[in-house]
ROKE-693148 format. One record per residue: z, y, x of N, C-alpha, C in turn; residue in three letters. Coordinates in pm, whole numbers, padded with zeros to 5 digits, always signed. Layout:
BEGIN
ZYXZYXZYXALA ...
***
This chain:
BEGIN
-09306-06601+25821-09173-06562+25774-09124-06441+25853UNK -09076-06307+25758-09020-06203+25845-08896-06227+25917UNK -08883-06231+26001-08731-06250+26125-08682-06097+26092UNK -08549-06112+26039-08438-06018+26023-08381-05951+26174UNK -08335-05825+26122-08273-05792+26232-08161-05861+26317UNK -08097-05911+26265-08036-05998+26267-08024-06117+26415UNK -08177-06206+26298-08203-06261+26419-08299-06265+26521UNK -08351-06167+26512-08412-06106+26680-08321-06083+26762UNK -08217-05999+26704-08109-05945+26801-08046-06082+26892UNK -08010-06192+26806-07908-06288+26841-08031-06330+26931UNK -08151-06372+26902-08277-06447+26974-08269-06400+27094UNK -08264-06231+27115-08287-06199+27275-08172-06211+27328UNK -08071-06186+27270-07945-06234+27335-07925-06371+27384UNK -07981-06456+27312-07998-06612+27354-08051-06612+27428UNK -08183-06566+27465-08265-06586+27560-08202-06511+27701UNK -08187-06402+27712-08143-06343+27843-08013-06420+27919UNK -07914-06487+27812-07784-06520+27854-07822-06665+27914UNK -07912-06708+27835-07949-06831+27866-08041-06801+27985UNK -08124-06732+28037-08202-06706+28167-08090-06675+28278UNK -07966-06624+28248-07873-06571+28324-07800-06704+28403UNK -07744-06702+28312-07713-06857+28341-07782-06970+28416UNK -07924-06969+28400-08006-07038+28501-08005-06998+28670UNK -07967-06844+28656-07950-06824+28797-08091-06691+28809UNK -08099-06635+28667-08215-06490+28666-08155-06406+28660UNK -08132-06290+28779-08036-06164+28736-08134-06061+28769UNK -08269-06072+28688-08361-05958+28647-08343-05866+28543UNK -08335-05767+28492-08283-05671+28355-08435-05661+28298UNK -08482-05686+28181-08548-05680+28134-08595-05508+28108UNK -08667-05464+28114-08675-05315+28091-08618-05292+27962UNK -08660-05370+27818-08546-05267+27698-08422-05290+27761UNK -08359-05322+27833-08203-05335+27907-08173-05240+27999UNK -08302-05200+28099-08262-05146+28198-08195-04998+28168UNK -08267-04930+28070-08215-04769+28015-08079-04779+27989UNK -08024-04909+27894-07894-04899+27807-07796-04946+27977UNK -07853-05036+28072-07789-05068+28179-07730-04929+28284UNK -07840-04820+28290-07863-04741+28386-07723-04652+28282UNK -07716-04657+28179-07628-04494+28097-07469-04487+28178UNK -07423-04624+28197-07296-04578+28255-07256-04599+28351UNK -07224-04518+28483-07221-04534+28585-07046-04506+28641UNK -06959-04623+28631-06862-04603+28644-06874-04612+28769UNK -06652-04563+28848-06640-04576+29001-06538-04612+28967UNK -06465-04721+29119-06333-04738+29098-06330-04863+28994UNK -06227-04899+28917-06203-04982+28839-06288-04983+28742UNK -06387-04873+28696-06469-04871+28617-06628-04893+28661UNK -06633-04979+28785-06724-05026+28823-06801-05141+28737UNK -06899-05116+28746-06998-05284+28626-07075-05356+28702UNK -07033-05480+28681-07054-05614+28746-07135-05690+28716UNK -07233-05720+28701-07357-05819+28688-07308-05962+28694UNK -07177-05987+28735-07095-06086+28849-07099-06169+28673UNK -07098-06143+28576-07077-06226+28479-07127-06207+28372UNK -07158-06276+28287-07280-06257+28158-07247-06132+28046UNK -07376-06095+28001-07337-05969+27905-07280-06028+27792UNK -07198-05947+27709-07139-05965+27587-07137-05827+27475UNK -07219-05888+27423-07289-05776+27334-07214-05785+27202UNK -07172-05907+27139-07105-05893+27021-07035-06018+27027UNK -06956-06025+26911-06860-06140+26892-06838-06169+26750UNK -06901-06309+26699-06884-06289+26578-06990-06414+26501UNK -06988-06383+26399-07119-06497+26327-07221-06354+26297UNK -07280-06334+26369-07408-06240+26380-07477-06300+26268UNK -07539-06435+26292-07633-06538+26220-07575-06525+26081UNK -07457-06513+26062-07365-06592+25914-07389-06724+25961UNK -07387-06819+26006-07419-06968+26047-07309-07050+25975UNK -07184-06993+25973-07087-07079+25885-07022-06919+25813UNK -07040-06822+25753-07016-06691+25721-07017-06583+25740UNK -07068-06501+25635-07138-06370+25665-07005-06307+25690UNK -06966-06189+25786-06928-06086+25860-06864-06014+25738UNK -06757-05952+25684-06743-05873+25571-06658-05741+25672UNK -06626-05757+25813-06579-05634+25857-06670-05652+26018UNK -06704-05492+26023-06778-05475+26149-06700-05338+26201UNK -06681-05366+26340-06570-05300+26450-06651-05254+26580UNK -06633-05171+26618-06720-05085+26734-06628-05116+26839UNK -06645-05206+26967-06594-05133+27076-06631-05117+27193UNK -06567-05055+27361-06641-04996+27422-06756-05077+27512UNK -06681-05169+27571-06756-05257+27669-06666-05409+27662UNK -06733-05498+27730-06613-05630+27715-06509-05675+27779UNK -06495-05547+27892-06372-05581+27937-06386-05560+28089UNK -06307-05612+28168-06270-05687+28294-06332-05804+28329UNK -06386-05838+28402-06475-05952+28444-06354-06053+28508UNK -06380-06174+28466-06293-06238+28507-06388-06345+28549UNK -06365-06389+28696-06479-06494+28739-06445-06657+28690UNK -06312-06689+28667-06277-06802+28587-06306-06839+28425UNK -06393-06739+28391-06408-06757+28282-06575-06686+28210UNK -06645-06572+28321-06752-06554+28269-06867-06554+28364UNK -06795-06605+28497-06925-06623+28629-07002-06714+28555UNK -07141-06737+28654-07159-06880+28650-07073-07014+28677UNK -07106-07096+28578-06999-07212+28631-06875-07165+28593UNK -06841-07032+28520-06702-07088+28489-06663-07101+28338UNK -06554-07137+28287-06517-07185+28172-06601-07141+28045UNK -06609-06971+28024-06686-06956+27913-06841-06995+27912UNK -06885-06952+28006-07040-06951+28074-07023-07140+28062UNK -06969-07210+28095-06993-07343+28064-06958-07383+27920UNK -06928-07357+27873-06920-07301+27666-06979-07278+27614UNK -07078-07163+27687-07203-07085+27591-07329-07217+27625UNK -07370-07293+27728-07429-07360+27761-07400-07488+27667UNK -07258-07544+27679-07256-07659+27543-07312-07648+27423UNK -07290-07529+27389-07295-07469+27264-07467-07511+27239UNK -07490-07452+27333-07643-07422+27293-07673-07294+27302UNK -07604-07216+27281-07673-07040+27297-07545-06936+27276UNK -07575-06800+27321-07480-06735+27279-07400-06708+27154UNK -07536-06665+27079-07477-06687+26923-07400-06780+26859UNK -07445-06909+26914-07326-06991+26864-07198-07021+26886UNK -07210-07005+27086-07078-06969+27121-06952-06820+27085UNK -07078-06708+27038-06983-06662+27011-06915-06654+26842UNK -06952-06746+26833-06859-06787+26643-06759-06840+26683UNK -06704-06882+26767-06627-06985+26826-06446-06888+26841UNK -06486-06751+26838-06339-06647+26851-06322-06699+26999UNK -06410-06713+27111-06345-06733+27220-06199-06665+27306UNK -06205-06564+27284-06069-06473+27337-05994-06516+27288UNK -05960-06552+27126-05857-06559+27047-05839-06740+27029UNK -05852-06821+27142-05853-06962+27179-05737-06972+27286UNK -05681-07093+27314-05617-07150+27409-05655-07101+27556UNK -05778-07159+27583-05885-07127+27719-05828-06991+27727UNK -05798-06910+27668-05818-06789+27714-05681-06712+27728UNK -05616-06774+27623-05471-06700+27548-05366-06789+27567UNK -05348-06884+27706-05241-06995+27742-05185-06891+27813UNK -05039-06877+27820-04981-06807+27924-05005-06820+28074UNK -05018-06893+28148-05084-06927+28250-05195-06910+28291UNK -05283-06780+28204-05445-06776+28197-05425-06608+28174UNK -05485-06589+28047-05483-06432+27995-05343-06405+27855UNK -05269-06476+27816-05214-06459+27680-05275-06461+27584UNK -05190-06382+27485-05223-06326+27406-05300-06231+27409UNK -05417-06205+27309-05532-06096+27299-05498-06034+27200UNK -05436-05920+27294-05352-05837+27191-05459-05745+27129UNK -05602-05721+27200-05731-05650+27133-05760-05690+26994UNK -05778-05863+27029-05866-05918+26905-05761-05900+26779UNK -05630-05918+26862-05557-05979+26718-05526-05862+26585UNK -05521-05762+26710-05491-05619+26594-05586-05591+26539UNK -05711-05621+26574-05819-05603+26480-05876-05687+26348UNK -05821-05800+26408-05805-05917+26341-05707-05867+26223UNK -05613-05851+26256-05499-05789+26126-05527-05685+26057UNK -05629-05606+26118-05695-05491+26070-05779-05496+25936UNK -05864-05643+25997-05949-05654+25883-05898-05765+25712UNK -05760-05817+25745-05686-05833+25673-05650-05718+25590UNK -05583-05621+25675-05514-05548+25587-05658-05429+25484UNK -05725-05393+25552-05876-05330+25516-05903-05370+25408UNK -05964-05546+25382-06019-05656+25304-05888-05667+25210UNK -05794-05682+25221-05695-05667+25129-05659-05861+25129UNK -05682-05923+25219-05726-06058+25182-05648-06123+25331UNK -05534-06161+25302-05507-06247+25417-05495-06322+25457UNK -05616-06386+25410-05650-06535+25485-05799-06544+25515UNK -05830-06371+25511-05965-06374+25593-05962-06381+25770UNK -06049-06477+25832-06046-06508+25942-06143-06429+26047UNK -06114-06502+26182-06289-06481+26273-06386-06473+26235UNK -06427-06539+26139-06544-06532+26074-06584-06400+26003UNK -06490-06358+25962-06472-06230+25874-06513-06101+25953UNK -06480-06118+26059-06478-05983+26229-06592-06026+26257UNK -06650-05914+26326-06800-05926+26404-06779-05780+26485UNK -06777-05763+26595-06734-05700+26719-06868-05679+26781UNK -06962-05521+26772-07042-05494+26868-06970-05389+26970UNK -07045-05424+27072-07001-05310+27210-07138-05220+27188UNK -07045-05112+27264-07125-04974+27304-07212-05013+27444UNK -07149-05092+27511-07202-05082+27660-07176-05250+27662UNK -07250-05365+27685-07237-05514+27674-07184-05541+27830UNK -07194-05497+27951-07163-05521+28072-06983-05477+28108UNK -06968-05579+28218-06825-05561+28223-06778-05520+28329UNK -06663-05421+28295-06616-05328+28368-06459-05355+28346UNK -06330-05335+28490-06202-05320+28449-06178-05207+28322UNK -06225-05104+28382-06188-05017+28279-06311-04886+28266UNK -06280-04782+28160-06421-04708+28136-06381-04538+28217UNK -06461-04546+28344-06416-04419+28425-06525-04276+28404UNK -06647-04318+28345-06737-04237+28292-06762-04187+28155UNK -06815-04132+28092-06873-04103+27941-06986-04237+27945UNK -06990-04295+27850-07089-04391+27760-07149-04320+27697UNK -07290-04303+27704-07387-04228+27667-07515-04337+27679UNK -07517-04434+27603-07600-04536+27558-07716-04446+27496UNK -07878-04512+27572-07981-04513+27458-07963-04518+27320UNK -07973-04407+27235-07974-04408+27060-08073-04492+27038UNK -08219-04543+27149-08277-04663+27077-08211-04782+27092UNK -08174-04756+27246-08110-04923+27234-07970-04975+27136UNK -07870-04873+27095-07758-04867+26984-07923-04884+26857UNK -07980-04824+26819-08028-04863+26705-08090-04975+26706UNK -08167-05011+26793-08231-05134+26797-08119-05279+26778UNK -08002-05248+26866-07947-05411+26933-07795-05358+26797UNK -07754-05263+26766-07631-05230+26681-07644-05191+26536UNK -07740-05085+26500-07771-05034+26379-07842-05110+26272UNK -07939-05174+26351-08034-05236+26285-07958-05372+26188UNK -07900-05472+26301-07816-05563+26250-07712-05576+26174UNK -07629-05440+26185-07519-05400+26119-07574-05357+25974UNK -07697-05298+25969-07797-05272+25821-07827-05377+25753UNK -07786-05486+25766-07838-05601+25661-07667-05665+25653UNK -07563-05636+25672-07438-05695+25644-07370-05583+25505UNK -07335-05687+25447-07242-05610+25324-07124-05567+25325UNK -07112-05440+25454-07013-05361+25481-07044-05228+25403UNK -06974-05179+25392-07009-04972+25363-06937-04928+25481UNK -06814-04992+25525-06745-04907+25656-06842-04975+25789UNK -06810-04930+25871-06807-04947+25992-06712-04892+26121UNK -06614-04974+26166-06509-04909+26224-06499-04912+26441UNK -06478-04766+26409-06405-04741+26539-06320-04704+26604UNK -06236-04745+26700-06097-04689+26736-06051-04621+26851UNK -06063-04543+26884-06015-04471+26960-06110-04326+27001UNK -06074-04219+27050-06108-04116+27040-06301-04087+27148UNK -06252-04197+27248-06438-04212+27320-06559-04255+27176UNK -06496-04303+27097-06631-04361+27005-06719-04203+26899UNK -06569-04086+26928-06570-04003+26847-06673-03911+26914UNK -06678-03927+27101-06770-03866+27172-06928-03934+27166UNK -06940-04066+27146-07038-04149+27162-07131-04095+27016UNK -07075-04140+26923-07108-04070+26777-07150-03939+26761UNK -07140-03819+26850-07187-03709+26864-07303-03710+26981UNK -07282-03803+27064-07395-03797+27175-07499-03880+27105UNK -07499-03986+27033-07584-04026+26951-07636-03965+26792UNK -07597-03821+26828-07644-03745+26674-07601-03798+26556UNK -07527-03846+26551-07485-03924+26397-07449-03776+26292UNK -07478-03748+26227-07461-03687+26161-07260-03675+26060UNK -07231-03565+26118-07070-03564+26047-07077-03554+25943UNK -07007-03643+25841-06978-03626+25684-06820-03583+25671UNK -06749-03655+25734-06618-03600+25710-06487-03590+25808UNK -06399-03492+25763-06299-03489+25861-06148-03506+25790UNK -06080-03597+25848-05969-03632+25828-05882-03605+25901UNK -05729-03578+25888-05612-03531+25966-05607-03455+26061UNK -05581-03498+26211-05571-03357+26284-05716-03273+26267UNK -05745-03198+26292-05819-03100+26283-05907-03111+26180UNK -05893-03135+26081-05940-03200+25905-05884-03190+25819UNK -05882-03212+25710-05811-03228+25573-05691-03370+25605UNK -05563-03313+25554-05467-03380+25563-05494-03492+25429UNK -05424-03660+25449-05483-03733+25359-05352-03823+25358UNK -05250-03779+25457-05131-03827+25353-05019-03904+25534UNK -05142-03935+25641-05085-03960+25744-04968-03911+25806UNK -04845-04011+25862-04744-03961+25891-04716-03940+26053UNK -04888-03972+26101-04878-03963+26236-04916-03837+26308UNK -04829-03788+26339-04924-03647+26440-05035-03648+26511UNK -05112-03610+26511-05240-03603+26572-05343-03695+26556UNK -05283-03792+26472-05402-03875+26373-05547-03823+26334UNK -05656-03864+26410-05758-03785+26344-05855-03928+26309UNK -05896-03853+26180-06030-03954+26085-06163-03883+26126UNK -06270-03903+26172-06416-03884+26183-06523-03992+26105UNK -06544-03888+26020-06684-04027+25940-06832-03927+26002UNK -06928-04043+26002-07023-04040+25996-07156-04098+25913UNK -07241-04037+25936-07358-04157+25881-07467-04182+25994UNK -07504-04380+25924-07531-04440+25997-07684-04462+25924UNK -07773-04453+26014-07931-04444+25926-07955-04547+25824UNK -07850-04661+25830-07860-04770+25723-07866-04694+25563UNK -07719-04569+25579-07676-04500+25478-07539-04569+25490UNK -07503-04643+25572-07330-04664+25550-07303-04576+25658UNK -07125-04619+25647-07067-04523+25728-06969-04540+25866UNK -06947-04442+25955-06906-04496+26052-06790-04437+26043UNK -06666-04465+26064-06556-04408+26063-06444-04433+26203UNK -06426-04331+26278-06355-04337+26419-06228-04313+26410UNK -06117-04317+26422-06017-04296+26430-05938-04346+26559UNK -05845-04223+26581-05799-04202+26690-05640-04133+26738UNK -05542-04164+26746-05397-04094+26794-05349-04119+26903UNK -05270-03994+26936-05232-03974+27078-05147-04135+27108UNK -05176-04180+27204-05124-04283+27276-05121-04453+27264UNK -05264-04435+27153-05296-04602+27141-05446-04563+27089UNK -05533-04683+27104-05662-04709+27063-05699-04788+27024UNK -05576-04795+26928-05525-04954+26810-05616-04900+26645UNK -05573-05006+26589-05621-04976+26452-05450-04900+26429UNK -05515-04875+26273-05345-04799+26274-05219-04943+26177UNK -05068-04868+26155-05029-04986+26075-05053-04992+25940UNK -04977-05145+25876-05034-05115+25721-05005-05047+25640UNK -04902-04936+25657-04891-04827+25597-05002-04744+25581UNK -05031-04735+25742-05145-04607+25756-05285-04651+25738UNK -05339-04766+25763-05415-04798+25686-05461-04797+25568UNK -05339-04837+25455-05343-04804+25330-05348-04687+25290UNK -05343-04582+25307-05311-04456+25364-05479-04419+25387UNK -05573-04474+25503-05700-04450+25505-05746-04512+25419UNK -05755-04641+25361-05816-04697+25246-05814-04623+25143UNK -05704-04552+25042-05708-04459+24942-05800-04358+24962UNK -05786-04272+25068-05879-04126+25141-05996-04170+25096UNK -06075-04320+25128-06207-04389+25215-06285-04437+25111UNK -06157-04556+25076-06244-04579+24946-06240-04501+24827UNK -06133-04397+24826-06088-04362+24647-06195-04259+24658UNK -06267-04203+24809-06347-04061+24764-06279-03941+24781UNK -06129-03944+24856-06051-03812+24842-06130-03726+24953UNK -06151-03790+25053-06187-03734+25186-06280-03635+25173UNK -06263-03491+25283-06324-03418+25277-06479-03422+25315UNK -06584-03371+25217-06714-03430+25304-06767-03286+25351UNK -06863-03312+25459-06892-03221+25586-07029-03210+25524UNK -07122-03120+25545-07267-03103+25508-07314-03098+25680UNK -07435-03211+25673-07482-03265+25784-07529-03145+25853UNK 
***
């Protein structure tokens, strides 16, 4: 039987998180290149101190296939109460049985994580979460619906370098998997994904708002970047001065007409 991209991806992810967890903090060589690309300082230091997190989502489809896929940079801030060994999530992914399954679970967007007395509200997941509501047109699409890959799976407070990831390891562990889901978009937010997408050669198809064809946005400096993704779908970045949010449902609706109706200007590769 041919094994999908799919689930190789989730397989080695099972396997490493699950070796991690035993107490193996060896990098496998396809890891070590995508490990070595970003070398933050300061708060943007990366910590081994807690397990990688490569995506979030039903990768598998195990209880539903993925209908929106979201780019972002790394997983965060390491928090030792929740992704050391022994602590809360890392004892989650182990119940579970494997990563993949733990991560169907919307861990961020849970109690464990989002009690006031802990982390809150995840104000990341949720806007994206509303994102793919308003996108899908469907609002009572859930977690299940989101599937969240990172650029960089290791965790850092914050990102003090350029991310300049292996284009094999993004195609191998991101492209490949994202090529068998029944998306045409593929979304990213904020203006670093717009640098990553050029350091990984993606080829420009189109330009929207600031420095692009105007498409109806009422935000200043709103800019749309599409690309293509070797699947043949598309990657679309978007980015405005002073958030690295999705936009609201105005402006969304607003990119949906441009995106899906075909208005958008296209770029010759």
């Amino acid at each position: 039987m041919t094994t999908s991209a799919r689930q190789r991806v989730a397989a080695f992810w099972d396997a490493h998180v699950e070796s991690w967890l035993s107490g193996e903090d060896q990098l496998p060589r396809t890891l070590q290149g995508w490990f070595d690309s970003y070398v933050g300082v300061g708060p943007g230091a990366v910590t081994r101190e807690g397990f990688p997190e490569p995506y979030h989502g039903d990768l598998l489809g195990l209880e539903h296939t993925p209908r929106m896929v979201v780019l972002g940079l790394n997983p965060g801030e390491f928090r030792t109460r929740f992704q050391a060994r022994g602590g809360i999530f890392a004892k989650e992914v182990a119940e579970h049985g494997s990563y993949s399954r733990w991560a169907t679970t919307c861990p961020y967007n849970r109690p464990a994580w989002t009690l006031p007395q802990e982390m809150g509200e995840n104000r990341y997941y949720r806007a994206r979460l509303v994102f793919t509501r308003r996108w899908l047109q469907d609002p009572s699409a859930d977690h299940r619906d989101l599937l969240i890959f990172e650029c960089y799976p290791w965790h850092s407070k914050s990102i003090t370098a350029p991310l300049r990831p292996p284009p094999e390891s993004i195609e191998e562990f991101v492209w490949e998997p994202i090529a068998e889901l029944p998306v045409r978009d593929v979304f990213a937010f904020g203006r670093p994904w717009d640098g990553i997408a050029r350091a990984l050669k993606l080829p420009l198809t189109g330009e929207l708002g600031s420095g692009g064809t105007a498409y109806g946005s009422k935000v200043p400096g709103r800019a749309v970047r599409t690309y293509g993704l070797p699947s043949g779908q598309r990657l679309v970045v978007e980015w405005h001065p002073g958030s690295a949010g999705p936009p609201s449902a105005e402006e969304t609706a607003l990119l949906r007409d441009a995106l899906v109706g075909g208005s958008h200007a296209e770029v010759s590769p």
